[in-house]
C-alpha positions in Angstrom: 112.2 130.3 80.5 110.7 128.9 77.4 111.4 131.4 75.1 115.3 130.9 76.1 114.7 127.0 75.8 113.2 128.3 72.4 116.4 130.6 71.7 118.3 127.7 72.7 117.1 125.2 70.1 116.7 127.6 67.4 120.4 128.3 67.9 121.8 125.0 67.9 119.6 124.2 64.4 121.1 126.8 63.2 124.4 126.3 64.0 123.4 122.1 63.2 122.1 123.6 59.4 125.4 125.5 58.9 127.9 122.4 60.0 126.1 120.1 57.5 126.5 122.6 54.5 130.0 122.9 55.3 130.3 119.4 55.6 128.2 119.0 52.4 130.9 121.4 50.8 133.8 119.2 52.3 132.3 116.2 50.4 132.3 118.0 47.1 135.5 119.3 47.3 136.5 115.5 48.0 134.8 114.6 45.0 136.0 117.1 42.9 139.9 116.2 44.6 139.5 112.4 43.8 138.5 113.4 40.0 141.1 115.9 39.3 143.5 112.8 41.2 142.2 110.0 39.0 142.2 111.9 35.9 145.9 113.1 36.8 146.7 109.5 37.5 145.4 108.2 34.3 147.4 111.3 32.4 150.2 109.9 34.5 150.4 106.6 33.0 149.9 107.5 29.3 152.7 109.5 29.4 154.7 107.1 31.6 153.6 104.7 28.7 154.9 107.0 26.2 158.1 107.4 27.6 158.7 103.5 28.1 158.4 103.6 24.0 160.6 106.2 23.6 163.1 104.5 25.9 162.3 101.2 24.0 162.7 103.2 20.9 166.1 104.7 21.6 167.6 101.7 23.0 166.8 100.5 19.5 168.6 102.9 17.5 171.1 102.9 19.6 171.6 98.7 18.7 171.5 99.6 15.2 173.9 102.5 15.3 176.2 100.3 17.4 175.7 97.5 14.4 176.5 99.7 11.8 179.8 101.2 13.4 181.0 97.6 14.1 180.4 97.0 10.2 182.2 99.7 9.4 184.8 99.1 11.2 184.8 95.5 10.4 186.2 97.0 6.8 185.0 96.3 3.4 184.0 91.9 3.4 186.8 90.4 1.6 184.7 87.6 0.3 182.3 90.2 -1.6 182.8 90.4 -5.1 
């Protein structure tokens, strides 16, 4: 009877050992999730950043383009000498 009370515990360390290290696992591969998310994230906004400017920068050109075709089609300025 005490050797199967023996059996019994050694079992359920075992199987105790082998849930922690695959909880221990889990937590790393949490870590490693939350990294690769925050880096991604931060990746995320740069480029969301860079687009802003190119937006910014188009809307620009645009405004000048526009500018210039109104000029032009404004004609010559007949009060230039």
């Amino acid at each position: 009877m005490e050797a199967r009370i023996g059996e019994l515990l050694a079992a359920g360390a075992a199987t105790e050992q082998r849930l922690l290290k695959q909880e221990r696992k889990a937590e790393k591969r949490l870590r490693d999730a939350l990294a690769a998310l925050a880096a991604d994230e931060s990746r995320l906004r740069r480029a969301q950043e860079r687009l802003e400017q190119s937006r910014e920068n188009v809307a620009a050109a645009e405004a000048a383009l526009r500018g210039s075709q109104e000029l032009r089609a404004a004609g010559p300025n007949p009060n230039q000498d």
